[in-house]
PyMOL Python script that loads the backbone (N, CA, C, O; Angstrom):
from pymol import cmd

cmd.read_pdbstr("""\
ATOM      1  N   UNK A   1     115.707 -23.784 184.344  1.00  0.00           N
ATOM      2  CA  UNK A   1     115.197 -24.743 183.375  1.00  0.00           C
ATOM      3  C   UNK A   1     113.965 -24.146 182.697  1.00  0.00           C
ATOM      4  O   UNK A   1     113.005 -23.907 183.429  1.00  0.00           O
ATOM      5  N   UNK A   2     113.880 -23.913 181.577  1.00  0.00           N
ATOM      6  CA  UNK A   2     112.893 -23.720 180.384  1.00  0.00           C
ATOM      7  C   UNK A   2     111.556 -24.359 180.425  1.00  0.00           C
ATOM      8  O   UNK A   2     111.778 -25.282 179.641  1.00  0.00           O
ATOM      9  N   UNK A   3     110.403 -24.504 180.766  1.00  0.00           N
ATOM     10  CA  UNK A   3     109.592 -25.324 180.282  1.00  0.00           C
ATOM     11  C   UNK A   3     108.399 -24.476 179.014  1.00  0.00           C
ATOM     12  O   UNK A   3     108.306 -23.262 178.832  1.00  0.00           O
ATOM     13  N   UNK A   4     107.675 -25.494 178.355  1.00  0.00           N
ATOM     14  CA  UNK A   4     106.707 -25.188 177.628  1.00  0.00           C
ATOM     15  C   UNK A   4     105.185 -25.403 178.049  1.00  0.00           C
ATOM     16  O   UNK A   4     104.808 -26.538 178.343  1.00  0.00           O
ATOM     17  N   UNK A   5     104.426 -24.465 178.076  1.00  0.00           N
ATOM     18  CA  UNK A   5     103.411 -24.950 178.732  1.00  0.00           C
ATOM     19  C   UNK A   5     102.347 -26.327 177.591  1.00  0.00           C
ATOM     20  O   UNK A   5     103.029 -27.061 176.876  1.00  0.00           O
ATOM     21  N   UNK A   6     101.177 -26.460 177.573  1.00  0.00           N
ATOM     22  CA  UNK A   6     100.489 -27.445 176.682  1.00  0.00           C
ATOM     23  C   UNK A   6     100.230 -26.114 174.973  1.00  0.00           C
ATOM     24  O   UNK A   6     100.118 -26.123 173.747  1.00  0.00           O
ATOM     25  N   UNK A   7     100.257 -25.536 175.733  1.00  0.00           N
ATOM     26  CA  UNK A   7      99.584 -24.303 173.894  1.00  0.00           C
ATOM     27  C   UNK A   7     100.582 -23.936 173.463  1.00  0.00           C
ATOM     28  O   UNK A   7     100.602 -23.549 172.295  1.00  0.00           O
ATOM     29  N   UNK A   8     101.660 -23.928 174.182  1.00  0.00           N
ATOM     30  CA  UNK A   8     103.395 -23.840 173.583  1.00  0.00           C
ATOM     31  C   UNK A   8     103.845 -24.818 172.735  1.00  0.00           C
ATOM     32  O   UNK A   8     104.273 -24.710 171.586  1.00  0.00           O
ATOM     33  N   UNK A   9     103.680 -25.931 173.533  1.00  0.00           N
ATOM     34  CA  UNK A   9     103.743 -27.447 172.385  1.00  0.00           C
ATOM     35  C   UNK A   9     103.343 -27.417 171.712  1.00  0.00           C
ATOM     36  O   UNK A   9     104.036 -27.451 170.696  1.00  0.00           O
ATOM     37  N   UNK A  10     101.994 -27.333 171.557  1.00  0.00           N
ATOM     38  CA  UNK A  10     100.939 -27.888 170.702  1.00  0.00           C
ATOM     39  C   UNK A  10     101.206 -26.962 169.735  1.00  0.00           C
ATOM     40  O   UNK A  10     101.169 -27.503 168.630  1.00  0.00           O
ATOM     41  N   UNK A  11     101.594 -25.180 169.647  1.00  0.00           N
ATOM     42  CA  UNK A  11     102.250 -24.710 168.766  1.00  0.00           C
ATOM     43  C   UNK A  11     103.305 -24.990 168.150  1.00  0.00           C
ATOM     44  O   UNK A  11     103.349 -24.531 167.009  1.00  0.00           O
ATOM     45  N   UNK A  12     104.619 -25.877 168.654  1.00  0.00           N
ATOM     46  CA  UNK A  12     105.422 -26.504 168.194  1.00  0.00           C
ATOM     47  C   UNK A  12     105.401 -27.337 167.885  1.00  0.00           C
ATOM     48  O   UNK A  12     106.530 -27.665 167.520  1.00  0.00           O
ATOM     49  N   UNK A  13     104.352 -28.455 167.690  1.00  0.00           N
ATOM     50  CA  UNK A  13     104.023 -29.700 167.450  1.00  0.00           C
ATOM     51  C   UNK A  13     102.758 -29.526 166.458  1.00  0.00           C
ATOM     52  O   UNK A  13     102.285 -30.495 165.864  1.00  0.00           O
ATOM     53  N   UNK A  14     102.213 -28.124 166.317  1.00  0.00           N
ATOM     54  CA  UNK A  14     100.919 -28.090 165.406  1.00  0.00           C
ATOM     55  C   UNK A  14      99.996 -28.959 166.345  1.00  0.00           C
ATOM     56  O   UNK A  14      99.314 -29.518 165.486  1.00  0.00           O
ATOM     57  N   UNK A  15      99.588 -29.380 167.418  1.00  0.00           N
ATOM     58  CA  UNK A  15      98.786 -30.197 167.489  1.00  0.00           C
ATOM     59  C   UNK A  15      97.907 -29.452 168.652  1.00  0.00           C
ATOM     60  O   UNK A  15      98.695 -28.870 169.397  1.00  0.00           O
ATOM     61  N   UNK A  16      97.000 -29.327 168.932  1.00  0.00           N
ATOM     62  CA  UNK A  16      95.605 -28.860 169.460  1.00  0.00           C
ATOM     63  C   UNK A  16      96.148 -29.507 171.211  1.00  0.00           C
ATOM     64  O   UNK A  16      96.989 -30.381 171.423  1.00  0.00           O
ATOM     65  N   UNK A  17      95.472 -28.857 172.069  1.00  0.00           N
ATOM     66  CA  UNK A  17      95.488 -29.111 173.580  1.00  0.00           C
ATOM     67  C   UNK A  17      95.157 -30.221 174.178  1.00  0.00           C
ATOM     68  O   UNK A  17      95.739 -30.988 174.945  1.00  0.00           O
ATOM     69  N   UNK A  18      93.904 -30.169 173.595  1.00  0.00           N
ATOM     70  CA  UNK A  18      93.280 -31.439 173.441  1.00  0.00           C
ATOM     71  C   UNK A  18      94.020 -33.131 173.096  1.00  0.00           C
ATOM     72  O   UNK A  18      94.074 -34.129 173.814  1.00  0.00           O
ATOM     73  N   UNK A  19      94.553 -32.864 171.588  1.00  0.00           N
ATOM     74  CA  UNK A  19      96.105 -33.969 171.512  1.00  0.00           C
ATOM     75  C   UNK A  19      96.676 -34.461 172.832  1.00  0.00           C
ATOM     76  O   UNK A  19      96.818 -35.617 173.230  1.00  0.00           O
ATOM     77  N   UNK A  20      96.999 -33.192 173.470  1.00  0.00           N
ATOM     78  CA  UNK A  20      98.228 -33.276 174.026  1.00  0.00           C
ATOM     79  C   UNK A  20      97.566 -33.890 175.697  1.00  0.00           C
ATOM     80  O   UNK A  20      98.260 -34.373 176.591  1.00  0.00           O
ATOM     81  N   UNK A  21      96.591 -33.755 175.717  1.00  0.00           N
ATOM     82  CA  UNK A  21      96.127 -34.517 176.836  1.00  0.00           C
ATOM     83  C   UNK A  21      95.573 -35.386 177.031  1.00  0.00           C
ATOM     84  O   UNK A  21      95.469 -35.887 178.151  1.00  0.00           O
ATOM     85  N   UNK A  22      94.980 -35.880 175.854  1.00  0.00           N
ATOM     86  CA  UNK A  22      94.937 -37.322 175.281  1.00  0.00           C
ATOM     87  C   UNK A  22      96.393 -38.183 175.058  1.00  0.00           C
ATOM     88  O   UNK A  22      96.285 -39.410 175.069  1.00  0.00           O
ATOM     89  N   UNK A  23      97.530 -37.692 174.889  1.00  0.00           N
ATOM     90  CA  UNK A  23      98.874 -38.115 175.069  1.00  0.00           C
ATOM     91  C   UNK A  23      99.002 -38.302 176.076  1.00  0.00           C
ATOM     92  O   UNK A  23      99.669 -39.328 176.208  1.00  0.00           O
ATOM     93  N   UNK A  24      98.631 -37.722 177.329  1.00  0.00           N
ATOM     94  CA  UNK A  24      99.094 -37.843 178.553  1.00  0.00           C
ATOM     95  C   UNK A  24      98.273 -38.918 179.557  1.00  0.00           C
ATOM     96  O   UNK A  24      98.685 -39.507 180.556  1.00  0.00           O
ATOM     97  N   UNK A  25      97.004 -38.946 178.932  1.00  0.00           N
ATOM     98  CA  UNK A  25      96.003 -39.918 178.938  1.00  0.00           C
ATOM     99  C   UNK A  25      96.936 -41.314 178.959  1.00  0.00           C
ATOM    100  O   UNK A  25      97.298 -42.017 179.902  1.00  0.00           O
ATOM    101  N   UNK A  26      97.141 -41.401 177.695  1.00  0.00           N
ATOM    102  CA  UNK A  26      97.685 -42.445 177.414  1.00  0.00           C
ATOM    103  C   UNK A  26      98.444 -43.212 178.000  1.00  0.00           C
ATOM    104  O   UNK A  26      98.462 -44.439 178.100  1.00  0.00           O
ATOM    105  N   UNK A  27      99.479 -41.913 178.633  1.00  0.00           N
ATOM    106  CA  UNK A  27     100.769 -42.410 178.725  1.00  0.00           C
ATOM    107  C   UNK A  27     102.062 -42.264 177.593  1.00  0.00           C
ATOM    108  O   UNK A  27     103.138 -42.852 177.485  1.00  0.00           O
ATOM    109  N   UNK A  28     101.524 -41.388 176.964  1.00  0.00           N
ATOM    110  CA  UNK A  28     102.642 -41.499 175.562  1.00  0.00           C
ATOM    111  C   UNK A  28     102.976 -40.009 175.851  1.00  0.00           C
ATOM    112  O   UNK A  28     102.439 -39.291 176.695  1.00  0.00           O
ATOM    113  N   UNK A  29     103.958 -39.692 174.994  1.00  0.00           N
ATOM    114  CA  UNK A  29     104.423 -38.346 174.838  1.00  0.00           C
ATOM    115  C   UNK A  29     105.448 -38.160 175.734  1.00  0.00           C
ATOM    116  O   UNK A  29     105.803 -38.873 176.672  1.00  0.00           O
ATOM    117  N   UNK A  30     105.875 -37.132 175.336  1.00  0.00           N
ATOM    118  CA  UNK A  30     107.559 -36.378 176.735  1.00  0.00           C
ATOM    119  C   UNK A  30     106.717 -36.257 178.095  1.00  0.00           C
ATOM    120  O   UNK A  30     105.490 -36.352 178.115  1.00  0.00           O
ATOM    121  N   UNK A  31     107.406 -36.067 179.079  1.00  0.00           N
ATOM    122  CA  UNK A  31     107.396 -36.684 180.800  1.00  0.00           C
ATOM    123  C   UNK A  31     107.010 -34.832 180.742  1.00  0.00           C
ATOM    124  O   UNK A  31     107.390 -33.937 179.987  1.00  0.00           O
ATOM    125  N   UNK A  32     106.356 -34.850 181.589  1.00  0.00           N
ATOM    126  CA  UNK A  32     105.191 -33.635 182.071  1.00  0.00           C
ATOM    127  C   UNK A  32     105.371 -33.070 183.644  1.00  0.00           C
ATOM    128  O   UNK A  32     105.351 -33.906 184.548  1.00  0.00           O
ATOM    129  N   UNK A  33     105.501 -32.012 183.885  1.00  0.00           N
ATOM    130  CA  UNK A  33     105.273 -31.673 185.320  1.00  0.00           C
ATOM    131  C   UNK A  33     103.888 -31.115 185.576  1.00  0.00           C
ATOM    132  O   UNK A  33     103.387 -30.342 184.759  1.00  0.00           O
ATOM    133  N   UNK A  34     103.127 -31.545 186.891  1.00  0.00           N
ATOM    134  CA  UNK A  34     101.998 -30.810 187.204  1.00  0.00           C
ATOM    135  C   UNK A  34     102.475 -29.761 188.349  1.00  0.00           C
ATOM    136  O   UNK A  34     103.074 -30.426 189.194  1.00  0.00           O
ATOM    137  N   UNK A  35     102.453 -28.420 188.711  1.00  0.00           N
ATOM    138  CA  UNK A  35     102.718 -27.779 188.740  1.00  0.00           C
ATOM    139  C   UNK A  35     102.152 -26.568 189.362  1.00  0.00           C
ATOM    140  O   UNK A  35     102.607 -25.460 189.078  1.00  0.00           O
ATOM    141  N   UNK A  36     100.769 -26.789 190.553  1.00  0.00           N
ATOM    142  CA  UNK A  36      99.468 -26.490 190.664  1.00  0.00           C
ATOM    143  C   UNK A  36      98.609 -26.371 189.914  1.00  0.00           C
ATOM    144  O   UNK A  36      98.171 -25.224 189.824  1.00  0.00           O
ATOM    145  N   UNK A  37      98.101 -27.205 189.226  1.00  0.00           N
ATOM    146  CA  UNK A  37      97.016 -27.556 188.567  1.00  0.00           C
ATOM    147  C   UNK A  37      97.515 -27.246 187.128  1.00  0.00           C
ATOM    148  O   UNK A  37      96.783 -27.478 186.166  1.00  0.00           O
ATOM    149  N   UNK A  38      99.132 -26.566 186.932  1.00  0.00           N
ATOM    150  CA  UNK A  38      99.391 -26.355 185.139  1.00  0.00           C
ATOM    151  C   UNK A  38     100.076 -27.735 184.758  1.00  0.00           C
ATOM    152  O   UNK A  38     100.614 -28.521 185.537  1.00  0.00           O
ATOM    153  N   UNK A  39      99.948 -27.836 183.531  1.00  0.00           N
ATOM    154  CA  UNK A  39     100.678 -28.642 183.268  1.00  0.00           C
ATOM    155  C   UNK A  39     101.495 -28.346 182.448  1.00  0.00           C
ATOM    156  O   UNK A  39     101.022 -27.777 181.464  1.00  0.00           O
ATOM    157  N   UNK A  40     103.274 -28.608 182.451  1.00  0.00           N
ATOM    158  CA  UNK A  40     104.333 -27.908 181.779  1.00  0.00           C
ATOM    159  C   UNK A  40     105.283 -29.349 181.552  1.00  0.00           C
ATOM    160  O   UNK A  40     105.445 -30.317 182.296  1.00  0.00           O
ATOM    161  N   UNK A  41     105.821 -29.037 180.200  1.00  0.00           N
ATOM    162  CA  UNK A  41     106.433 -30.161 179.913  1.00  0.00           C
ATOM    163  C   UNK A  41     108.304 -29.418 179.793  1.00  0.00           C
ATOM    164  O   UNK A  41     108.679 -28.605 178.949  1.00  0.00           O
ATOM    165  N   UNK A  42     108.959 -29.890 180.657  1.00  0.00           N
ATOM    166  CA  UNK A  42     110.819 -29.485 180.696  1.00  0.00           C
ATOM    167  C   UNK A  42     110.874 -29.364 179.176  1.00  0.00           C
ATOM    168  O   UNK A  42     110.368 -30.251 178.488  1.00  0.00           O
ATOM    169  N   UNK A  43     111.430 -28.368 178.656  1.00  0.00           N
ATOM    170  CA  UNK A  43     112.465 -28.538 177.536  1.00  0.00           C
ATOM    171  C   UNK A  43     113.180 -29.298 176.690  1.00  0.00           C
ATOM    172  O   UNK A  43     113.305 -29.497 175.481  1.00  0.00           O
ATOM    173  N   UNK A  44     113.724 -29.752 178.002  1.00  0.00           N
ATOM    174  CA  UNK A  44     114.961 -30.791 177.445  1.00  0.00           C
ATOM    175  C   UNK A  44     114.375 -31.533 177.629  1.00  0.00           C
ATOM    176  O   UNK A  44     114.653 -32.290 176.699  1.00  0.00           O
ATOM    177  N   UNK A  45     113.431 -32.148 178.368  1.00  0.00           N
ATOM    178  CA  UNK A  45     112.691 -33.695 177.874  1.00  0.00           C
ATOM    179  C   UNK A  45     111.477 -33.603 176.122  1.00  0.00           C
ATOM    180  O   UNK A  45     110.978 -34.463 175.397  1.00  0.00           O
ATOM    181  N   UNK A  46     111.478 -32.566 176.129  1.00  0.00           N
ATOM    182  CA  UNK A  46     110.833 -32.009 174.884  1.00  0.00           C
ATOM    183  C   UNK A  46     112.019 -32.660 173.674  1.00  0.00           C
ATOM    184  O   UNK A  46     112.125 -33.636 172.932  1.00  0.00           O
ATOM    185  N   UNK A  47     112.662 -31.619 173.981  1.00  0.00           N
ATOM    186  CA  UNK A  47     114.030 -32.080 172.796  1.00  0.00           C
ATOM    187  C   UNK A  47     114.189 -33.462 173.214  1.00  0.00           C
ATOM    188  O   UNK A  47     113.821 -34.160 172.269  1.00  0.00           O
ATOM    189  N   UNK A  48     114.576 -34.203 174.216  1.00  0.00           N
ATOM    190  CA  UNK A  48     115.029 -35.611 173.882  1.00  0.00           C
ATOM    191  C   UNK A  48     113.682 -36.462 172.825  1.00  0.00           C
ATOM    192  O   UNK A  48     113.772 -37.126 171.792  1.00  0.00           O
ATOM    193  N   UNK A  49     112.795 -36.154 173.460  1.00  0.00           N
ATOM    194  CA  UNK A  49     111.646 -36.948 173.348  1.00  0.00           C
ATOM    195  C   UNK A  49     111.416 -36.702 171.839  1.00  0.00           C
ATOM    196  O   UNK A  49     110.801 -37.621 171.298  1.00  0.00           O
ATOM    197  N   UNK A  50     111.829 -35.494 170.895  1.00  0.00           N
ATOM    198  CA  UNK A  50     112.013 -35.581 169.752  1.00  0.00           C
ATOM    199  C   UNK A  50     112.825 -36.182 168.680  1.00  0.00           C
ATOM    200  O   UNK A  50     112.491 -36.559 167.557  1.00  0.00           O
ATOM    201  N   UNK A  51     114.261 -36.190 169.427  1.00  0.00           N
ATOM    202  CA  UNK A  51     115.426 -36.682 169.189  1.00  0.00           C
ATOM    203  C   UNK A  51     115.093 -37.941 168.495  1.00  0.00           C
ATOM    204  O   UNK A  51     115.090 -38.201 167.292  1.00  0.00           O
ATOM    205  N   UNK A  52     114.685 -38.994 169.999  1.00  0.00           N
ATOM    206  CA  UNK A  52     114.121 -40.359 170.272  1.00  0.00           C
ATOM    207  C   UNK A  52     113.277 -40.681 169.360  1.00  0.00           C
ATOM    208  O   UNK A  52     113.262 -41.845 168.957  1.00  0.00           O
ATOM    209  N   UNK A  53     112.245 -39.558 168.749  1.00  0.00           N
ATOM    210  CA  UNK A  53     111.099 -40.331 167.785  1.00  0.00           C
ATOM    211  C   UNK A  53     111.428 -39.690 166.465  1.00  0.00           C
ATOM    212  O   UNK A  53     110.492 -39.193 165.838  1.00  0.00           O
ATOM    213  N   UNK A  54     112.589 -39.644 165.988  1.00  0.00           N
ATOM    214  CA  UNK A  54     113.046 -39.145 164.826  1.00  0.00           C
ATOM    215  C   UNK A  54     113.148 -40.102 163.546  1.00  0.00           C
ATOM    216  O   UNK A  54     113.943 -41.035 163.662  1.00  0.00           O
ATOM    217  N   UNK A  55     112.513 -40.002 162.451  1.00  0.00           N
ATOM    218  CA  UNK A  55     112.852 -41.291 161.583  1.00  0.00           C
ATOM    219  C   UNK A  55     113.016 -40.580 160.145  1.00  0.00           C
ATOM    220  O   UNK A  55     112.433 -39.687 159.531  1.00  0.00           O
ATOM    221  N   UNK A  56     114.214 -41.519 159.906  1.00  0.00           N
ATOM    222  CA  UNK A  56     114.781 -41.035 158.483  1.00  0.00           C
ATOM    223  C   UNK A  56     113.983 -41.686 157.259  1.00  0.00           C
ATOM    224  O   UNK A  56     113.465 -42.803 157.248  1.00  0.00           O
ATOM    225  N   UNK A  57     113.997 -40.857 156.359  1.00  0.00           N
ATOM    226  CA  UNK A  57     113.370 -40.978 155.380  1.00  0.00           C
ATOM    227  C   UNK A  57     114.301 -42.814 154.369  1.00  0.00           C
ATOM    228  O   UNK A  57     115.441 -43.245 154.196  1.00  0.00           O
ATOM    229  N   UNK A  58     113.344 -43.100 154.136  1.00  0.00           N
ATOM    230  CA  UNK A  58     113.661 -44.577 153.183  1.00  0.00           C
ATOM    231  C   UNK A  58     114.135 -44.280 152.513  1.00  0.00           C
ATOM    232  O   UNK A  58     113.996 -43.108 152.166  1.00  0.00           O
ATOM    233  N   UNK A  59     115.117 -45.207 151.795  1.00  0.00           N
ATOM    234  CA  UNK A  59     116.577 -44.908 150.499  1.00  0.00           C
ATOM    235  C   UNK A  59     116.209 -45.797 149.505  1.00  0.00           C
ATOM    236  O   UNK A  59     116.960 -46.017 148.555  1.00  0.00           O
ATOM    237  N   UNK A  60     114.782 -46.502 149.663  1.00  0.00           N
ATOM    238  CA  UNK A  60     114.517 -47.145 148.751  1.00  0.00           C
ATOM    239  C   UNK A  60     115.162 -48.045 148.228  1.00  0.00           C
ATOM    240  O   UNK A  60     115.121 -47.990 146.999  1.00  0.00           O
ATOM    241  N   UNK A  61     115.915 -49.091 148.753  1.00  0.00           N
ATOM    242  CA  UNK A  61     117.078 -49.711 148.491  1.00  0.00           C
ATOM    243  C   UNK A  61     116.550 -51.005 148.944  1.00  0.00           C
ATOM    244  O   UNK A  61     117.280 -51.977 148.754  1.00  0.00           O
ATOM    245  N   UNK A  62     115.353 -51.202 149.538  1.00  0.00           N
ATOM    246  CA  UNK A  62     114.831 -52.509 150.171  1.00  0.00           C
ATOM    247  C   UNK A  62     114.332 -53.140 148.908  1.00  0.00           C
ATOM    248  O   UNK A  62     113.807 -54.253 148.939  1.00  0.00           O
TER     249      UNK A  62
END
""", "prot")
cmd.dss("prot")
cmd.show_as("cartoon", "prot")
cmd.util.cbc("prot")
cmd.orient("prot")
């Protein structure tokens, strides 16, 4: 199984380390393994968790 570490994401997501542990803070974001003290987020919960927050653009039709 593949994982990404937090500076891997945050390169794929553009978003700073910092973000990403304030996400985890939260409680928001894809499901995380700790790992001795790393923190690595699975792949495939990466991809679902993108999948899941995917939104199509408006057709302007409203």
């Amino acid at each position: 199984m593949r994982h990404l570490n937090q500076v891997e994401l945050g390169r794929r997501w553009n978003l700073s380390p910092r973000t990403l542990e304030n996400l985890r803070w939260k409680r928001k974001g894809p499901p995380y393994l700790k790992l001795g003290g790393r923190v690595v987020y699975p792949l495939d919960d990466v991809e679902t968790y993108e999948r899941a927050n995917k939104h199509l653009p408006d057709d302007g039709k409203r």
